[in-house]
C-alpha positions as CSV (number, residue, x, y, z in Angstrom):
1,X,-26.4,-8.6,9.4
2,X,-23.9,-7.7,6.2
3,X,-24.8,-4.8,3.8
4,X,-23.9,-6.2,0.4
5,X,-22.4,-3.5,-1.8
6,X,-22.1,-4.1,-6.0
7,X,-20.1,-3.1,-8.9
8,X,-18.6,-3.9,-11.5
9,X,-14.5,-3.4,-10.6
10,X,-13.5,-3.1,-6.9
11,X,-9.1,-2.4,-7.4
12,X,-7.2,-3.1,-4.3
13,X,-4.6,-0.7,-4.0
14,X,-4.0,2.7,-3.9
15,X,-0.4,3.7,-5.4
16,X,0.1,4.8,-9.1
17,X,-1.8,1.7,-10.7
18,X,-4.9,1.7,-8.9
19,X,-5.6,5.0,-9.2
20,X,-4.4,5.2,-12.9
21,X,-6.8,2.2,-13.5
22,X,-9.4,3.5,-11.6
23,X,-9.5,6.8,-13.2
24,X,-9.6,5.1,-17.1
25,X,-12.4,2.7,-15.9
26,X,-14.7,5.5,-14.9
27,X,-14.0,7.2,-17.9
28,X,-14.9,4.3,-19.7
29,X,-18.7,3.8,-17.8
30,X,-17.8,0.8,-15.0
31,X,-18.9,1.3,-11.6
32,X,-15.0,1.0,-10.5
33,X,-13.6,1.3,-6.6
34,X,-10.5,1.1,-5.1
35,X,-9.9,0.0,-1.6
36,X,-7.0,1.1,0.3
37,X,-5.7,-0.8,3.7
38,X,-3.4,2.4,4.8
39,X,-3.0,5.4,3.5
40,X,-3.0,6.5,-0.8
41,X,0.9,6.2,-1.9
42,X,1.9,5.2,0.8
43,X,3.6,1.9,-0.9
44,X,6.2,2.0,-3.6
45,X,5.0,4.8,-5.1
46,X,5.2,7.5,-2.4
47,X,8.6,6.0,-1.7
48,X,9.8,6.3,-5.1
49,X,12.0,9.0,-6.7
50,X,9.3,10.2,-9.4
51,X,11.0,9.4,-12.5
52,X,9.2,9.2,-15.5
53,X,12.2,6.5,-16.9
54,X,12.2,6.0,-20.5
55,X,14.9,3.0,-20.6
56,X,18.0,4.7,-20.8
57,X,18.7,3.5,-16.8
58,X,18.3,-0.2,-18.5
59,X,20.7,0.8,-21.4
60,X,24.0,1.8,-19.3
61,X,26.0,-1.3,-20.8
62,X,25.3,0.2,-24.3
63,X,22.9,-1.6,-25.5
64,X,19.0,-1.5,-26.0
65,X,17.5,-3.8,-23.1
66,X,13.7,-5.1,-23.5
67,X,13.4,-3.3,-20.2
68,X,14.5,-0.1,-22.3
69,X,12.5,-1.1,-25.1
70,X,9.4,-1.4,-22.5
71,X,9.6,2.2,-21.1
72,X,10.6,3.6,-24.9
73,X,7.2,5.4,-24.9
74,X,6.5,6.4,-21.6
75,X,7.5,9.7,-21.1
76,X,5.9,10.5,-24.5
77,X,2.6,9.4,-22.3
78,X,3.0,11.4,-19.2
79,X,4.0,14.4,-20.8
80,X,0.8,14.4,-22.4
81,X,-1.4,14.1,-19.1
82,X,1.3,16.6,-17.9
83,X,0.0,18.9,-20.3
84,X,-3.8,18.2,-19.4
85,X,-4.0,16.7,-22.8
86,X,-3.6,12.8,-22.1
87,X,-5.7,9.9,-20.7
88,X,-5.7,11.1,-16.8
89,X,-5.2,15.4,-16.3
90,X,-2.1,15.5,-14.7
91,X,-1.5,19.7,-15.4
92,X,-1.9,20.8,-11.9
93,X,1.2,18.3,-11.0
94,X,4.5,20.3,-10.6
95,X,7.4,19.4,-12.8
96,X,10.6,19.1,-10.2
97,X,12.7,18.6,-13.7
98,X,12.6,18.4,-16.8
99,X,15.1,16.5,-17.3
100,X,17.4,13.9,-15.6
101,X,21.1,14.2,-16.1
102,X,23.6,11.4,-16.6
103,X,27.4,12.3,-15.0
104,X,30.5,10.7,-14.5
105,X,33.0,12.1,-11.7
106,X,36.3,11.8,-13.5
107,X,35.9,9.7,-16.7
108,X,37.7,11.1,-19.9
109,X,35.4,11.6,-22.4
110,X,36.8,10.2,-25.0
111,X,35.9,7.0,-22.9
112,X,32.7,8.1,-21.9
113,X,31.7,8.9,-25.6
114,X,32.7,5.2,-26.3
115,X,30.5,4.5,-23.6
116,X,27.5,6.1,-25.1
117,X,28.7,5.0,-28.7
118,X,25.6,3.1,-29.4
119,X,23.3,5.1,-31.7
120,X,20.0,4.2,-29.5
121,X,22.3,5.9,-26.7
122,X,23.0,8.9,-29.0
123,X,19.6,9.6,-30.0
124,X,19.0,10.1,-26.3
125,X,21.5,11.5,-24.4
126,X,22.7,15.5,-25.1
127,X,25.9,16.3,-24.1
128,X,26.3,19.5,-22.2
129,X,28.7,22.5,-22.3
130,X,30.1,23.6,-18.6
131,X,28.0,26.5,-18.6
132,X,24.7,24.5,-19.2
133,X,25.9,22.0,-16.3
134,X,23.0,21.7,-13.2
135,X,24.9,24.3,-10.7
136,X,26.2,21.4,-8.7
137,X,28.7,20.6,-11.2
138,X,29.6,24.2,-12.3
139,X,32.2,24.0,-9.3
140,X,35.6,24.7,-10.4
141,X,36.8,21.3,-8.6
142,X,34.3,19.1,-10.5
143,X,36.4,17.7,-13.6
144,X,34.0,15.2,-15.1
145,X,31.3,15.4,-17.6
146,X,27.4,15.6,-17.4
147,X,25.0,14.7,-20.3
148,X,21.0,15.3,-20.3
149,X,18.2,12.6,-20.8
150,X,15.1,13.7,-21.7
151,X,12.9,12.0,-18.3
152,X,10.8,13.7,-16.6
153,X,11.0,14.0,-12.8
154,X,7.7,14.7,-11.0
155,X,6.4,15.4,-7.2
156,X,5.0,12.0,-7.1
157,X,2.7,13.1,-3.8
158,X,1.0,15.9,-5.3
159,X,0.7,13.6,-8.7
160,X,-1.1,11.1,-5.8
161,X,-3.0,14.0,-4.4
162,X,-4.3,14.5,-8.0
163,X,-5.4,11.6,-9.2
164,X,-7.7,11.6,-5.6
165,X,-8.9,14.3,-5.9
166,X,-10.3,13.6,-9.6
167,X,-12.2,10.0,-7.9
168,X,-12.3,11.0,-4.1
169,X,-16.1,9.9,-3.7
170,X,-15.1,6.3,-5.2
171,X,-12.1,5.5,-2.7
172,X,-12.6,3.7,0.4
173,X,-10.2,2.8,3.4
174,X,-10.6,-0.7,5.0
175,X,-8.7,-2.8,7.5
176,X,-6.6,-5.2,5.9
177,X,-7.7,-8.0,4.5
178,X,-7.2,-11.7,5.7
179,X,-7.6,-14.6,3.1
180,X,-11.0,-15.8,5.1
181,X,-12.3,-12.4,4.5
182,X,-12.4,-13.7,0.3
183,X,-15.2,-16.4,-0.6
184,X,-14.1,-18.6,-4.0
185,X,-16.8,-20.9,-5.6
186,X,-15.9,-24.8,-6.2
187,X,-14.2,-23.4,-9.4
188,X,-11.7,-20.8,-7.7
189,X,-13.7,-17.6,-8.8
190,X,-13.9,-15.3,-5.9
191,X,-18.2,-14.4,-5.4
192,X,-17.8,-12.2,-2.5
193,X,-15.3,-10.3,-0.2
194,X,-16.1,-9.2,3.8
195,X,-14.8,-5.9,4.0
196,X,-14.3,-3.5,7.2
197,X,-13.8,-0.6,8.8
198,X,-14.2,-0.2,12.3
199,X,-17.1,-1.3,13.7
200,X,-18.3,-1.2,10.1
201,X,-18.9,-4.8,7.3
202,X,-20.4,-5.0,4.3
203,X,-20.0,-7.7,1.6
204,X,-18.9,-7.0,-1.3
205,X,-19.7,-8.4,-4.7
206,X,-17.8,-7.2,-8.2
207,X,-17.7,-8.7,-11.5
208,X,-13.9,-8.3,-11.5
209,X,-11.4,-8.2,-8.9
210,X,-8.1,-6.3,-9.1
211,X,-5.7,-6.6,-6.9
212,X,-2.8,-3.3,-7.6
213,X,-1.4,-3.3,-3.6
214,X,2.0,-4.2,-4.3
215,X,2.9,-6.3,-1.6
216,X,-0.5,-6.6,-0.7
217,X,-1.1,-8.7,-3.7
218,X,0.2,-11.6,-2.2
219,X,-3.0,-12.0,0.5
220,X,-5.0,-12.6,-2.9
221,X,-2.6,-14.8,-4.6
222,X,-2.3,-17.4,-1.7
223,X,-6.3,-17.5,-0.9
224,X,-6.8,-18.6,-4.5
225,X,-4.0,-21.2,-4.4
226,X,-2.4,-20.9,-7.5
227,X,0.7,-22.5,-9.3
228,X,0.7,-19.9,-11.9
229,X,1.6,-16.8,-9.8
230,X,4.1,-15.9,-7.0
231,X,5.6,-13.0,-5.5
232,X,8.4,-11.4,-4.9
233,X,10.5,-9.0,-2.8
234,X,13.7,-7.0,-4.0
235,X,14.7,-4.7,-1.0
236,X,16.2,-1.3,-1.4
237,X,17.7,0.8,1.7
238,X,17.2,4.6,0.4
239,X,19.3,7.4,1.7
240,X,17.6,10.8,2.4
241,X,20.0,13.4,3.1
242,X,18.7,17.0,4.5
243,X,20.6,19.5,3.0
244,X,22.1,22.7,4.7
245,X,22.7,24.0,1.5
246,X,21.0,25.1,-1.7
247,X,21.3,22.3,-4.1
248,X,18.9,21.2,-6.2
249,X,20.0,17.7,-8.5
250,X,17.9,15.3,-10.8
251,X,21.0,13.0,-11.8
252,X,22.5,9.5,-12.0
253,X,26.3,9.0,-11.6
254,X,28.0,6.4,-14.5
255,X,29.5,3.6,-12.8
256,X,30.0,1.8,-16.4
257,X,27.9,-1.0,-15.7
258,X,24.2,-2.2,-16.0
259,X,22.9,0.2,-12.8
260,X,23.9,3.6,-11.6
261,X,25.9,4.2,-8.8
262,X,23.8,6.8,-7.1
263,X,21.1,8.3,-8.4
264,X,19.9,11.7,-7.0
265,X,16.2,13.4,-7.0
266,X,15.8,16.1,-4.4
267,X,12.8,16.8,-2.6
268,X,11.8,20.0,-0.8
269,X,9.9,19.7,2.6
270,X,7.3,22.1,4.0
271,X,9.9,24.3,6.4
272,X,11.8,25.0,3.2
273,X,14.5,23.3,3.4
274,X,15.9,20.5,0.8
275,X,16.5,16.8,1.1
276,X,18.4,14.4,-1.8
277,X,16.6,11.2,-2.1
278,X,19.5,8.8,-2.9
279,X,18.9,5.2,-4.9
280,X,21.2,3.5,-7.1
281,X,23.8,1.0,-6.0
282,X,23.8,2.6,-2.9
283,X,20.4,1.3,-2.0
284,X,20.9,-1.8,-3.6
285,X,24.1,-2.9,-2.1
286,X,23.1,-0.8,1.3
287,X,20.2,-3.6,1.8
288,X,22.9,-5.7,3.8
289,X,23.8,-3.3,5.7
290,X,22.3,-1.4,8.9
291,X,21.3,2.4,9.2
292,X,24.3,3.1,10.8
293,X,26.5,1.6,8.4
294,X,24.2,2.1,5.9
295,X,24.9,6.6,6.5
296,X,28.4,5.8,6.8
297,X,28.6,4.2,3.6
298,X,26.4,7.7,1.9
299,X,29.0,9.7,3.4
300,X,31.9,8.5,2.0
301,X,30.5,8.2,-1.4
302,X,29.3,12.1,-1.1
303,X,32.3,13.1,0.0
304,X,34.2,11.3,-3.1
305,X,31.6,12.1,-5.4
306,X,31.2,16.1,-4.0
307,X,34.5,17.4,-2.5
308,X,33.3,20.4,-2.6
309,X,30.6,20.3,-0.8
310,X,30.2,20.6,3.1
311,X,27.9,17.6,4.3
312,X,29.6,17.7,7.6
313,X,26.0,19.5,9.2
314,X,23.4,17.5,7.1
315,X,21.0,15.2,8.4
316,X,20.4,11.5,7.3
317,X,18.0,9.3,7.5
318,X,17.1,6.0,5.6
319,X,14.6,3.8,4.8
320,X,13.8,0.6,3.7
321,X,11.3,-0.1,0.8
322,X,10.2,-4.0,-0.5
323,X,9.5,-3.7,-4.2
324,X,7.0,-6.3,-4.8
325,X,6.7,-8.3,-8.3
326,X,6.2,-11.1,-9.9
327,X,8.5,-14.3,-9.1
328,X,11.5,-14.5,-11.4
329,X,13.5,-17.5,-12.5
330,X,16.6,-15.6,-11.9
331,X,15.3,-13.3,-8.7
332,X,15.9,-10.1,-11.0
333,X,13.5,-7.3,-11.9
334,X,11.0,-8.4,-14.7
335,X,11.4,-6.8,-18.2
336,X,8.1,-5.0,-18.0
337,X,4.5,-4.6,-15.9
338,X,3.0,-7.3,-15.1
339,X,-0.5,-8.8,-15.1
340,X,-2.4,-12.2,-14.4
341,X,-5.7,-13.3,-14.7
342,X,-6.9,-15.8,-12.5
343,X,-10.7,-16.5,-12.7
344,X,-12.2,-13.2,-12.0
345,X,-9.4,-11.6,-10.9
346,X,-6.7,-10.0,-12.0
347,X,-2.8,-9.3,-10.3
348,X,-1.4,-6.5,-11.6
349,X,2.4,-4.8,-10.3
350,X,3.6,-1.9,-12.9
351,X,7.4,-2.4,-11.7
352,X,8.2,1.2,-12.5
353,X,6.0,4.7,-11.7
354,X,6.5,5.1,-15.1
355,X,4.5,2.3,-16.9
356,X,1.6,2.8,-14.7
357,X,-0.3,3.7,-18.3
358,X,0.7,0.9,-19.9
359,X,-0.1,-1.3,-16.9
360,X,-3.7,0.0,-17.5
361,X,-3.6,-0.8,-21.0
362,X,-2.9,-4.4,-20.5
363,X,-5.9,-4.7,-17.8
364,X,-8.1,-2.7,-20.4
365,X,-7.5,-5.5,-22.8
366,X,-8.0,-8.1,-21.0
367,X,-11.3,-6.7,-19.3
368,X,-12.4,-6.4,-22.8
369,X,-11.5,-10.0,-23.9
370,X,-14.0,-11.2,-21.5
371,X,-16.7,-8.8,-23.1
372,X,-17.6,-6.8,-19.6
373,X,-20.4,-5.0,-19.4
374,X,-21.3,-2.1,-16.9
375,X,-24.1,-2.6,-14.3
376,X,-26.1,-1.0,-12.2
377,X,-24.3,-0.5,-9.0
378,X,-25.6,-0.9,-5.4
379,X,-23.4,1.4,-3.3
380,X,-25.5,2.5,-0.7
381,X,-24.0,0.9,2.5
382,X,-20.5,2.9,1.7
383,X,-22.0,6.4,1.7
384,X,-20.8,6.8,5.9
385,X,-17.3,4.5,5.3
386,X,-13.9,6.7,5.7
387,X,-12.0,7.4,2.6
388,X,-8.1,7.2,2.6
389,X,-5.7,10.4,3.3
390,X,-3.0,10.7,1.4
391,X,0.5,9.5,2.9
392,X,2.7,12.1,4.2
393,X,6.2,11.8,1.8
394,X,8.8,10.3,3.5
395,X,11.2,13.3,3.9
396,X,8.8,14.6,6.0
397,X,9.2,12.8,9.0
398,X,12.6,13.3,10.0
C-alpha cells in the first residue's frame, strides 16, 4: 500500500539551483521540496571552484561575449545575499577572496595592456603595483604582471551547508530514480512519481516538477520522450595539489586566448593544511589524458609557471567532473542557464555557480505564466524519511 504525499513543487536536485529555488519558493508561499539521490553538493557544485564569475573569464579575446554579458550582474547579486541583504542570507558564508586576479608569467605589458585595450575590459580589470601583488607573485623571480577582477570567491560547502540549514525540514534523500518510477498521462504530463527510501515508498503528486540534478536531468528527459530537449556532457579532469607550503591564490593565468591556462582557487582542509584546486586548460585538455599523465602534465606547468616554488613534496590528486547541459549545435558551453518546460515540468541546468539567481528567476517566471497557485499540502508520510547530509568537499579525501 503507497502513502501518497502532495505539494505544489517537488525540485530534483540538490546543488546550487535546487536549493536557491527552493529557498525563493518558500518565501514566496508554495509547498516546495527538493529530493536528493546522494548527498547535497555533491554534483557540480561541490566540485566547483566557488567563483562568483561576472564575464570577464568569457571576455579574454577582448571582447564582450553574450556569456560575459549573461553573468554582467551576478556578482552585484551575491554580494548582496553575502551581506544578508539579498534574496537568500548568505552572511554566515565565508568569503575565501575578494577578489580574483588575472596574471600573465612573462608578457610585457605594453602587450598585455593591448590585450585588455577594450574599454568593457578596462572598466573591470585594476592593474596592480608589485607591492599590492597576492604574496605568490611578490617573489623576486616572478617578472610578469598581475591585475584584479572584482569576483568573488566563496567556500562553496559551507555556502551548501547554508542554504540547508535555512530549509532542512523540506529536503528529503531518495534512491535514485528509474524512468518507470515517473507515471505520464496520454498527454505527456507527469501525474505521479514512486519514490523510495529503504524499505520506505510513497507516491508522490506535485503541481510542478523540477528537475535541477545536473546529470540527473537526463532520467526525466528520456521518460517524457521529447524532441525538444537533450543533454549533454563536457568533461573536466581537475588537479588538486596539497601544499607543503603557505600559499594562498584566487587567480587565472593569461594564455591570450578565449580560456585561461590555469586557474587557481585554494582550499584549506580540516588538518590545516592547504590544497590549490586547479581548472583551466589544464582540466580541459587533461580530459584525454589519465591521472598519471594527467599529474605529470600539472607539474610541469607549476614548475614553469612557479620556479620558485618547491612542489617537489606536494601531494596530487585529480578528479574527474561531467558538467551536464543542454545539447549544443556546436558541442560548446551554452551562452547562459538554461530552462525548459515540458508539460508540467520543468529542466533547468544554471551552467555556472554563479547564475544560480538568475536561473531562479527564469523558473519564477515561467511558474507565474501558468498562474500557480499554492495548496494545501499533504506531507504526512515523509515525517520518518532521511534527509540528505552534506557532501564532504573533495580535497578532503585524499
Amino acid at each position: 500500500m503507497h502513502t501518497t504525499v502532495s505539494i505544489d513543487i517537488a525540485i530534483f536536485g540538490g546543488g546550487i539551483a535546487g536549493l536557491w529555488l527552493l529557498n525563493r519558493l518558500r518565501q514566496t508561499g508554495f509547498s516546495a521540496m527538493l529530493f536528493e539521490f546522494n548527498t547535497l553538493g555533491g554534483g557540480q557544485t561541490g566540485h566547483s571552484q566557488g567563483i562568483i564569475h561576472g564575464g570577464m573569464k568569457y571576455a579574454l579575446t577582448g571582447k564582450l561575449t553574450q556569456d560575459a554579458e549573461a553573468m554582467a550582474a551576478m556578482p552585484m547579486r551575491w554580494q548582496q545575499s553575502l551581506a544578508g541583504l539579498g534574496e537568500c542570507d548568505l552572511s554566515r558564508v565565508p568569503i575565501l577572496s575578494n577578489k580574483q586576479y588575472m596574471w600573465s608569467p612573462r608578457a610585457s605589458k605594453a602587450k598585455l595592456m593591448q590585450f585588455l585595450a577594450n574599454s568593457t575590459l578596462q572598466a573591470h580589470v585594476e592593474p596592480l603595483t608589485k607591492e599590492s601583488y597576492p604574496s605568490v607573485f611578490q617573489h623576486p623571480d616572478f617578472k610578469g604582471h598581475v591585475f584584479a577582477i572584482n569576483e568573488t570567491v566563496l567556500d562553496v560547502p559551507v555556502l551548501i551547508r547554508e542554504l540547508a540549514n535555512a530549509n532542512q525540514n523540506t529536503l528529503f534523500k531518495i534512491e535514485d530514480l528509474s524512468e518507470k518510477d515517473i507515471e505520464l498521462n496520454e498527454i505527456g504530463h507527469i501525474t505521479s512519481m514512486t519514490l523510495h527510501a529503504g524499505c520506505q515508498k510513497i507516491n508522490l503528486s506535485a503541481q510542478r516538477y523540477i528537475f535541477t540534478a545536473g546529470t540527473g536531468n537526463e532520467i526525466a528527459i528520456n521518460r517524457l520522450n521529447t524532441k525538444a530537449l537533450a543533454m549533454q556532457r563536457r568533461p573536466l579532469h581537475m588537479v588538486m595539489v596539497k601544499l607543503p607550503f603557505h600559499a594562498p591564490l584566487y587567480a587565472h593565468c593569461l594564455n591570450f586566448s578565449a580560456r585561461p591556462r590555469l586557474t587557481v582557487t585554494t582550499h584549506y582542509r580540516q588538518d590545516g593544511s592547504m590544497v590549490w584546486y586547479l581548472g583551466g586548460l589544464l582540466a580541459e585538455e587533461g580530459v584525454q589524458r589519465n591521472k598519471t599523465n594527467q599529474i605529470a602534465a600539472t607539474k610541469q606547468e607549476l614548475n614553469l609557471l612557479f620556479p620558485w616554488l618547491d612542489f617537489s613534496t606536494a601531494r596530487f590528486e585529480t578528479i574527474r567532473i561531467d558538467r551536464a547541459e543542454p545539447l549544443q549545435a556546436d558541442g560548446l558551453k551554452p551562452i547562459t542557464c538554461f530552462t525548459k518546460t515540458i508539460g508540467n515540468t520543468i529542466i533547468a541546468w544554471p551552467t555556472k555557480l554563479a547564475l544560480a539567481p538568475k536561473l531562479t528567476d527564469d523558473i519564477m517566471q515561467q511558474l507565474q505564466l501558468t498562474h500557480l497557485t499554492p495548496c494545501q499540502p499533504h506531507k504526512e508520510a515523509l515525517a520518518a524519511w532521511p534527509h540528505p547530509s552534506c557532501a564532504i568537499p573533495p580535497w578532503e579525501i585524499f
